[in-house]
N, C-alpha and C positions, 0 to 999 in steps of 0.2 A: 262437209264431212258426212259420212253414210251414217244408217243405222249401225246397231250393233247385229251381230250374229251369233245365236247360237243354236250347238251342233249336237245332236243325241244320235250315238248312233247303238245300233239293237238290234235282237234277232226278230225276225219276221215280221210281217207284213201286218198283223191283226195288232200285235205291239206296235206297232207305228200309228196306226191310227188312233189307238187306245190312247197314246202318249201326244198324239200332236192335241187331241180333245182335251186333253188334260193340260196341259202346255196351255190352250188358246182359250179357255175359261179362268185360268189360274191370273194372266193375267193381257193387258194390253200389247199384244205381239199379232203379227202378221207369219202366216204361217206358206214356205216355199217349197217347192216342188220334191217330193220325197225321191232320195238316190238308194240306188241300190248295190250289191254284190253279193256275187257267189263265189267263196274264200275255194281255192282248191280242197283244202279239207272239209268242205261241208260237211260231206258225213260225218264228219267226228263233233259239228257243234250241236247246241242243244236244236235249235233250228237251223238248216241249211241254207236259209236267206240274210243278208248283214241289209240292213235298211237303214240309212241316215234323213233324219226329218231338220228340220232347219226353223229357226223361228229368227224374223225381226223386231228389231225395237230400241225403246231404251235399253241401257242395260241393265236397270232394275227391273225392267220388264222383262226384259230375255232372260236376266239371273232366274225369277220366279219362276216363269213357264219351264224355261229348264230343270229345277227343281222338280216340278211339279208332274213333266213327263218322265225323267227319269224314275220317281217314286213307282209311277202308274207300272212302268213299263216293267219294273222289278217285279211287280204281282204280277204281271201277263206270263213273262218270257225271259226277260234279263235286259241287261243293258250293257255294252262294253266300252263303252268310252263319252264323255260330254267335253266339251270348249265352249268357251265363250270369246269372242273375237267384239271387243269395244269400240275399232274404228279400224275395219278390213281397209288397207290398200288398197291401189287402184286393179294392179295384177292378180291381189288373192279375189278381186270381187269379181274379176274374170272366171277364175276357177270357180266358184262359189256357183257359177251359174249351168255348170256341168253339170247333168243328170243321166244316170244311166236307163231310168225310167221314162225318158222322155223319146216319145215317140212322132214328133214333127221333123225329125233330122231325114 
């Protein structure tokens, strides 16, 4: 069985990394590759970037970090959605490893 996963996703870029620091001090997690989007209505969000940051771990560990980015991320910028995923499939761990950020493809 995998780690657990969990998923914070938020607007822009300076929030993401505010929240993953926050998240990976907070507690025992390994922190993956941050995904990105640009919603067609950008202009209308508070920031025009959607960033999802990703942590593993226990899931008392992921519970924590996740807590503890989304708090950060709320003073930065906002946050619009978290999950926690306690034992991803073999096909969501597929997905999981999608990044629109990733620049080796």
């Amino acid at each position: 069985m995998g780690e657990a996963v969990g998923i914070v996703e938020l607007y822009g870029l300076v929030a993401a990394f505010a929240a993953a620091d926050a998240g990976c001090k907070a507690a025992n997690v390994t922190l993956e590759a941050f995904d990105k989007n640009k919603p067609a209505n950008a202009d209308a969000l508070p920031v025009p970037l959607v960033v999802a940051i990703k942590f593993r771990g226990s899931v008392s560990d992921v519970k924590a970090a996740v807590e503890a980015a989304t708090k950060r991320a709320n003073e930065v910028s906002g946050v619009i959605t978290s999950y926690i995923i306690p034992r991803p499939e073999a096909d969501t761990e597929k997905m999981l490893k999608i990044s629109g950020m990733d620049t080796t493809r």
